[in-house]
PDB file as gemmi writes it, atoms N, CA and C in Angstrom:
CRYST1    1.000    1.000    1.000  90.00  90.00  90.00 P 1                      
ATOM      1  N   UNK A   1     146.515 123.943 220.622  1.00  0.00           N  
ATOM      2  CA  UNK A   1     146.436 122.839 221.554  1.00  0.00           C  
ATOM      3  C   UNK A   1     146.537 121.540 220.758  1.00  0.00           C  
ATOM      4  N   UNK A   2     147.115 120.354 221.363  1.00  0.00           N  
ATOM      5  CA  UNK A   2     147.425 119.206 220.628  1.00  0.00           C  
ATOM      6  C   UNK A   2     146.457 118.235 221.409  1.00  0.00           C  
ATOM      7  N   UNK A   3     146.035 117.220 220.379  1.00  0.00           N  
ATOM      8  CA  UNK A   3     145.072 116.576 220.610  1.00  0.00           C  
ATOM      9  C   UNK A   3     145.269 114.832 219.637  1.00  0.00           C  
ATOM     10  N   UNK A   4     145.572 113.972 220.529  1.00  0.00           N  
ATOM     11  CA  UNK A   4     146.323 112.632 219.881  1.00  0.00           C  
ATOM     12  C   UNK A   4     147.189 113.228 218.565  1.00  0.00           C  
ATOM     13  N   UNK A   5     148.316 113.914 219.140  1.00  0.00           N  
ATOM     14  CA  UNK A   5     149.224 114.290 217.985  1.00  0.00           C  
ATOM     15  C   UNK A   5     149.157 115.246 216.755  1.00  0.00           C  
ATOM     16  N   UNK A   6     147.831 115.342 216.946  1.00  0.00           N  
ATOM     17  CA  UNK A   6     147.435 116.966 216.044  1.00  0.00           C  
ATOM     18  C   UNK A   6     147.347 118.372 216.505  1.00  0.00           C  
ATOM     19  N   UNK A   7     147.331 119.015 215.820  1.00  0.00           N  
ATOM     20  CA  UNK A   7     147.150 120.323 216.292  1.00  0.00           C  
ATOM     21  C   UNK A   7     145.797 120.660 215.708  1.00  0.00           C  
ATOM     22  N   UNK A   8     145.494 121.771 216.194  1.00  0.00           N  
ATOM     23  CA  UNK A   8     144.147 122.748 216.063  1.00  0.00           C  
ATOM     24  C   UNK A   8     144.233 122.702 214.368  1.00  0.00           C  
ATOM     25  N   UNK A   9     145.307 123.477 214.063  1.00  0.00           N  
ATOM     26  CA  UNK A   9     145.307 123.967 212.271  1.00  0.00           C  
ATOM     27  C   UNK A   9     145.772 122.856 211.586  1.00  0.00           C  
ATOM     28  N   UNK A  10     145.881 121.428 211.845  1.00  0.00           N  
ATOM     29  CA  UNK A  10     146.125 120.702 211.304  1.00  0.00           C  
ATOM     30  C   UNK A  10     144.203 119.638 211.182  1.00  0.00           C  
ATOM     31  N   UNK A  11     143.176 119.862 211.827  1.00  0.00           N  
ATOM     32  CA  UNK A  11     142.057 119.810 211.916  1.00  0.00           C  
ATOM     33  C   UNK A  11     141.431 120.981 211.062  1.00  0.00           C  
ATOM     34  N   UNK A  12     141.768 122.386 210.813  1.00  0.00           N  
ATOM     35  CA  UNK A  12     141.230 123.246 210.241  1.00  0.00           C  
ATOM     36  C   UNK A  12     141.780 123.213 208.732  1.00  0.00           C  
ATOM     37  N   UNK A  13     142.718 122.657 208.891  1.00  0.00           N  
ATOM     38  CA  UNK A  13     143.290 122.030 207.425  1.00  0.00           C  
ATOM     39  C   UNK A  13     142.607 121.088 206.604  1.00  0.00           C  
ATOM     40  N   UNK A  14     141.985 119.698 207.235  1.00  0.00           N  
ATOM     41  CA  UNK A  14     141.350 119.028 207.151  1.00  0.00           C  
ATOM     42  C   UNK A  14     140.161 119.180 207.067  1.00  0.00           C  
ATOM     43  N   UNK A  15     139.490 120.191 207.489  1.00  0.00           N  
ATOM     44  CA  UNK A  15     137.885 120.552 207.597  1.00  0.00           C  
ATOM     45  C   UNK A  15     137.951 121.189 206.366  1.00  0.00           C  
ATOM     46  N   UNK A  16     138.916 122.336 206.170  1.00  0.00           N  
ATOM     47  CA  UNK A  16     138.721 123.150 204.765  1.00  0.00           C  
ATOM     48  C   UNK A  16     139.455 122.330 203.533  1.00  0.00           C  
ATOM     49  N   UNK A  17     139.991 121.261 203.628  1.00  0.00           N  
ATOM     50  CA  UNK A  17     140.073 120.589 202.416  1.00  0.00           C  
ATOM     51  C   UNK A  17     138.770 119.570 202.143  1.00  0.00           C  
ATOM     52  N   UNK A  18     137.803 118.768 203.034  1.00  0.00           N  
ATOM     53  CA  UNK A  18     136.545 118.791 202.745  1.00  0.00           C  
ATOM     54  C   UNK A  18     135.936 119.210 202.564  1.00  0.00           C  
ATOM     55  N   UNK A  19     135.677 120.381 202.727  1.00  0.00           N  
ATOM     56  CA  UNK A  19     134.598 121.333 202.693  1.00  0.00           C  
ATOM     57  C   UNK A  19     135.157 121.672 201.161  1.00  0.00           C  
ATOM     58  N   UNK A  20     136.060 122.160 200.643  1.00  0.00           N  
ATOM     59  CA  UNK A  20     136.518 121.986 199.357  1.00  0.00           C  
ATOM     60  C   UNK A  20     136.106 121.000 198.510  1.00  0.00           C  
ATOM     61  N   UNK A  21     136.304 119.809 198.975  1.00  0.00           N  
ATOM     62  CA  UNK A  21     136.231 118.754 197.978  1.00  0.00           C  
ATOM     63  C   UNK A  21     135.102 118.683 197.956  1.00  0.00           C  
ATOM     64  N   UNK A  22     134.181 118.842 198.586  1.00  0.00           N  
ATOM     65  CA  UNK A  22     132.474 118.921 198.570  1.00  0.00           C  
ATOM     66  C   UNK A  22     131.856 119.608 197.571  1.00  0.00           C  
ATOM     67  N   UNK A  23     132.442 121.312 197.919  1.00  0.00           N  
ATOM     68  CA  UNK A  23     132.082 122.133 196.331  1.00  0.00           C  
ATOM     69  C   UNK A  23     132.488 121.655 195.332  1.00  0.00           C  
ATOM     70  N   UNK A  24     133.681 121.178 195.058  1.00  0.00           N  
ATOM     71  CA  UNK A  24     134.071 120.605 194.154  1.00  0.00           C  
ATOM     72  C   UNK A  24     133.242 119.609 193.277  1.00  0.00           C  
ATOM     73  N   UNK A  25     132.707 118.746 193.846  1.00  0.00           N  
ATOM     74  CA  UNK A  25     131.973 117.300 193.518  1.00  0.00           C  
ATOM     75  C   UNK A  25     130.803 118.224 193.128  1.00  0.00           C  
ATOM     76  N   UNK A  26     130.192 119.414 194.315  1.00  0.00           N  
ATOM     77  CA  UNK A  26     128.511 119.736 193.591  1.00  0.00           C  
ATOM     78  C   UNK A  26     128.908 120.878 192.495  1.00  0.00           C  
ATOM     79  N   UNK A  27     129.902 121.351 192.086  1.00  0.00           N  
ATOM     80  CA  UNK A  27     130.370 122.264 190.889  1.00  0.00           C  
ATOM     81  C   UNK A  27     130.334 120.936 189.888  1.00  0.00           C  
ATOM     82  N   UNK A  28     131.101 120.218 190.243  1.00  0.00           N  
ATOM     83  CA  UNK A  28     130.895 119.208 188.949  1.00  0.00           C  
ATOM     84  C   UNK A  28     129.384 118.370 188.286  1.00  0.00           C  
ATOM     85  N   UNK A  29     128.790 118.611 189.537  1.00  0.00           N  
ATOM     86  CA  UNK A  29     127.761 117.431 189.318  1.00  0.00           C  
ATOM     87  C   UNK A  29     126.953 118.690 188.211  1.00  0.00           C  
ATOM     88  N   UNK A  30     126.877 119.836 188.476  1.00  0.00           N  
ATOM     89  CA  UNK A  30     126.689 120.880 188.127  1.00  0.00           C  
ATOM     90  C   UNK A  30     126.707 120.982 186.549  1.00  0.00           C  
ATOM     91  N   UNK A  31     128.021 120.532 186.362  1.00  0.00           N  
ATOM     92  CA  UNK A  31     128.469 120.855 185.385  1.00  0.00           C  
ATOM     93  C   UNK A  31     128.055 120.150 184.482  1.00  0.00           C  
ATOM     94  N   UNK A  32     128.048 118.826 184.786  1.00  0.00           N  
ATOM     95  CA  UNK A  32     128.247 117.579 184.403  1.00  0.00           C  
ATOM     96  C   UNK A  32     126.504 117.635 183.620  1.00  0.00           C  
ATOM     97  N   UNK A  33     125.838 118.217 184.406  1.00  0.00           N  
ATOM     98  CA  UNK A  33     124.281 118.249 184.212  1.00  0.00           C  
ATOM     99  C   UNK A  33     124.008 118.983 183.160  1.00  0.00           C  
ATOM    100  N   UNK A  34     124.578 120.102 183.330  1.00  0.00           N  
ATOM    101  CA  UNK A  34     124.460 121.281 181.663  1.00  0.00           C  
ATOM    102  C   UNK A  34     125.324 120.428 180.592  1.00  0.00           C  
ATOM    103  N   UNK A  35     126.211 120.253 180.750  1.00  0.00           N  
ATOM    104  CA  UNK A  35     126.871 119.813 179.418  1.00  0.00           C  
ATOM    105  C   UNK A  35     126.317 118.573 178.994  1.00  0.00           C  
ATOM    106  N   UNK A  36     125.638 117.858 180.042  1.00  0.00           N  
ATOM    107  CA  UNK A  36     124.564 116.336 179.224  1.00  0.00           C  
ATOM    108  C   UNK A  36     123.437 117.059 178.779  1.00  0.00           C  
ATOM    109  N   UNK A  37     122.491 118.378 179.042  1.00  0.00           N  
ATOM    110  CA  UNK A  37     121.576 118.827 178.461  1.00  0.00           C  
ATOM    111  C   UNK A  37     121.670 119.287 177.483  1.00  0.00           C  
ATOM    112  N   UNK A  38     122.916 120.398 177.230  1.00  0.00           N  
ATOM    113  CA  UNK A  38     123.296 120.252 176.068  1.00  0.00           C  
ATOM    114  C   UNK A  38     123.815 118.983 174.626  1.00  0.00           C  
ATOM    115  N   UNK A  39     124.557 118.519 175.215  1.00  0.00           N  
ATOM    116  CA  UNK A  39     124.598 117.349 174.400  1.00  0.00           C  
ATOM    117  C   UNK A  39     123.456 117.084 174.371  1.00  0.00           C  
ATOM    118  N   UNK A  40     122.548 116.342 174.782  1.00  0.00           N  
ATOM    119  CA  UNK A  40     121.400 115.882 174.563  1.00  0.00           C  
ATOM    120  C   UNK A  40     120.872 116.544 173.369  1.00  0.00           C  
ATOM    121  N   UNK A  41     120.595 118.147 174.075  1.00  0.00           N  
ATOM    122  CA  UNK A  41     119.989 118.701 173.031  1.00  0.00           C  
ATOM    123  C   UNK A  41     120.061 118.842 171.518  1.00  0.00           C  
ATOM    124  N   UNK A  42     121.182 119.031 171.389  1.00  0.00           N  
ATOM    125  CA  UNK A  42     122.458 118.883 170.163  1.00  0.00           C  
ATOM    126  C   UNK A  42     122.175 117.566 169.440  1.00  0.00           C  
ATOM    127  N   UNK A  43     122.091 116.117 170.065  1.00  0.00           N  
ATOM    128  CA  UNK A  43     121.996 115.161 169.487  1.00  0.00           C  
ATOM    129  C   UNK A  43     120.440 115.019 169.364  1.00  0.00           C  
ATOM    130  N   UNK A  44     119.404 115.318 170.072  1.00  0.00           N  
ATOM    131  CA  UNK A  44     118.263 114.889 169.290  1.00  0.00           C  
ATOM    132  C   UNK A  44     117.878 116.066 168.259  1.00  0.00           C  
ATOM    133  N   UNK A  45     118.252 117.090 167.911  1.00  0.00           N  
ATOM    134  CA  UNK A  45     118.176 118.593 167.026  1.00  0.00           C  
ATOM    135  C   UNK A  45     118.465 116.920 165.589  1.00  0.00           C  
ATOM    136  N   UNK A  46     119.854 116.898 165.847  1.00  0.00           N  
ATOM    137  CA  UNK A  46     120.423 115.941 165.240  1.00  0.00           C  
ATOM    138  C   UNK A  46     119.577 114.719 164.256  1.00  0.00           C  
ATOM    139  N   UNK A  47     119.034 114.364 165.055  1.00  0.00           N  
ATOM    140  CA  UNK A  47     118.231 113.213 165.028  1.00  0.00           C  
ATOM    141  C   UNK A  47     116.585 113.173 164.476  1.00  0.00           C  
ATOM    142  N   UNK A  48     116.234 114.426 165.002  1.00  0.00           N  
ATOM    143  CA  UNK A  48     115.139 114.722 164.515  1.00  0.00           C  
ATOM    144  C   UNK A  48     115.440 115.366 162.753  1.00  0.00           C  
ATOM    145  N   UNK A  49     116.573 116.070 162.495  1.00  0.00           N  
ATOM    146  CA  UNK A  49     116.547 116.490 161.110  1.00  0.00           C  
ATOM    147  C   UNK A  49     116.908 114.947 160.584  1.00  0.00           C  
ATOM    148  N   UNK A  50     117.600 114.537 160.593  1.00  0.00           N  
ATOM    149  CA  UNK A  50     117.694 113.118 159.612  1.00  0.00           C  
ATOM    150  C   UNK A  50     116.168 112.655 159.557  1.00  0.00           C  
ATOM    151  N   UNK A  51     115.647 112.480 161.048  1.00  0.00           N  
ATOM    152  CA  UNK A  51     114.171 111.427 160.585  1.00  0.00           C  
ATOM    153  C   UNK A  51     113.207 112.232 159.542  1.00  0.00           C  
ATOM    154  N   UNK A  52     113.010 113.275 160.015  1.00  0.00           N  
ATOM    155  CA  UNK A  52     112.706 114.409 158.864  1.00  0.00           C  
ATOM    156  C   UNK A  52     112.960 114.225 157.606  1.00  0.00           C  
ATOM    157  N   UNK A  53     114.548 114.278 157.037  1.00  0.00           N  
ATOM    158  CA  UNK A  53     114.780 114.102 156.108  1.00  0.00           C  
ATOM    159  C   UNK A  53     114.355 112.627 155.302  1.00  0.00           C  
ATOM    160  N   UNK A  54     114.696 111.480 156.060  1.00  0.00           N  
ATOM    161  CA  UNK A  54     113.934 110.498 155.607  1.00  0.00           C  
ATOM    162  C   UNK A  54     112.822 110.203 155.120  1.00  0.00           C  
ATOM    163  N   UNK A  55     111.591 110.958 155.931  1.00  0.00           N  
ATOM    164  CA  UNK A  55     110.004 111.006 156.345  1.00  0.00           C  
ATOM    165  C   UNK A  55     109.897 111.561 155.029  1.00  0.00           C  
ATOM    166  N   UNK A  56     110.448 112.675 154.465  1.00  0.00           N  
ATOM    167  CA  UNK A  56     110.158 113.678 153.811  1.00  0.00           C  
ATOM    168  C   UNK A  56     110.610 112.945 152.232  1.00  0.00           C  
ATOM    169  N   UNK A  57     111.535 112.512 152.063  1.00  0.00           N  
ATOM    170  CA  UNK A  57     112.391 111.499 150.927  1.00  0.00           C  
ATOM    171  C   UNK A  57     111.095 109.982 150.660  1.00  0.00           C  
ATOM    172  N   UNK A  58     110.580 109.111 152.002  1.00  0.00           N  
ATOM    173  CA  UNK A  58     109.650 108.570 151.801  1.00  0.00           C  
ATOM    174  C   UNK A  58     108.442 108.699 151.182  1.00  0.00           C  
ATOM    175  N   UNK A  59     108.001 110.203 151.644  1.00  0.00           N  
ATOM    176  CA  UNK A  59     106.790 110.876 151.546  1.00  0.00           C  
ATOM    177  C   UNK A  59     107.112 111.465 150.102  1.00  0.00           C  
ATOM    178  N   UNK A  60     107.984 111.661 148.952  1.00  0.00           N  
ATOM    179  CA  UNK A  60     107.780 111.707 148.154  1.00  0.00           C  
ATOM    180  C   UNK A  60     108.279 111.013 147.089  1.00  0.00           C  
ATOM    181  N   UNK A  61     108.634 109.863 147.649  1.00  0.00           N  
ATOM    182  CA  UNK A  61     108.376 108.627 146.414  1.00  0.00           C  
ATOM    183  C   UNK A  61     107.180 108.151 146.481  1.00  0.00           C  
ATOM    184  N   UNK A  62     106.582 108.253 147.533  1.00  0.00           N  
ATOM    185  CA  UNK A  62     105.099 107.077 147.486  1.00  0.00           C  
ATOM    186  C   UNK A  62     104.147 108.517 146.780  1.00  0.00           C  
ATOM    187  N   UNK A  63     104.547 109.725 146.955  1.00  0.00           N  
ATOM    188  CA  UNK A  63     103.798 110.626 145.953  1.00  0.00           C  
ATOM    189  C   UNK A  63     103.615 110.363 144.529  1.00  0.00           C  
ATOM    190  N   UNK A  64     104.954 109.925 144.143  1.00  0.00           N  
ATOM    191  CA  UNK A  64     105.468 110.055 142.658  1.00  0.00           C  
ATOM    192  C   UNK A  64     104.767 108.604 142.103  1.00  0.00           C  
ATOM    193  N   UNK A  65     104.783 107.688 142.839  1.00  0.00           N  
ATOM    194  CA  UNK A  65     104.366 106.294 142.572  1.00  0.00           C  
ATOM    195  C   UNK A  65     103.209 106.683 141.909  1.00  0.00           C  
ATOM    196  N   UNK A  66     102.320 107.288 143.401  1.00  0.00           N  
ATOM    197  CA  UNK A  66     100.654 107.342 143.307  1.00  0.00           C  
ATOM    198  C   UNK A  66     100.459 108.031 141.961  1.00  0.00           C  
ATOM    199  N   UNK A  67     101.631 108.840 141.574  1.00  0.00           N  
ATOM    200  CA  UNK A  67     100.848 110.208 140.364  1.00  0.00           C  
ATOM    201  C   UNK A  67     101.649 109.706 139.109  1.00  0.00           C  
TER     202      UNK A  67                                                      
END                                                                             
């Protein structure tokens, strides 16, 4: 049946390409969420061994001073 110049499957066309683009956006947001946790994770692993390494390089010159 036509309806201001459309048809039925030209509306069911339209419904299932939103309904598409919807999963689409929450697959990404999805995605988007693990791969920043990862990164994240990755960069403070990162971050914490350097301060470490520093802490640890500090902590034994002011040893060597004292002795």
């Amino acid at each position: 049946m036509e309806k201001n110049g459309r048809s039925d499957y030209d509306d069911d066309a339209c419904l299932q390409f939103l309904q598409g683009k919807r999963t689409n956006e929450r697959t990404n947001e999805r995605t988007n969420a693990r791969t920043n946790e990862r990164t994240n994770a990755r960069t403070n692993e990162r971050t914490n061994e350097r301060t470490n390494e520093r802490t640890n390089e500090r902590t034994h010159e002011r040893t060597h001073e004292l002795y």
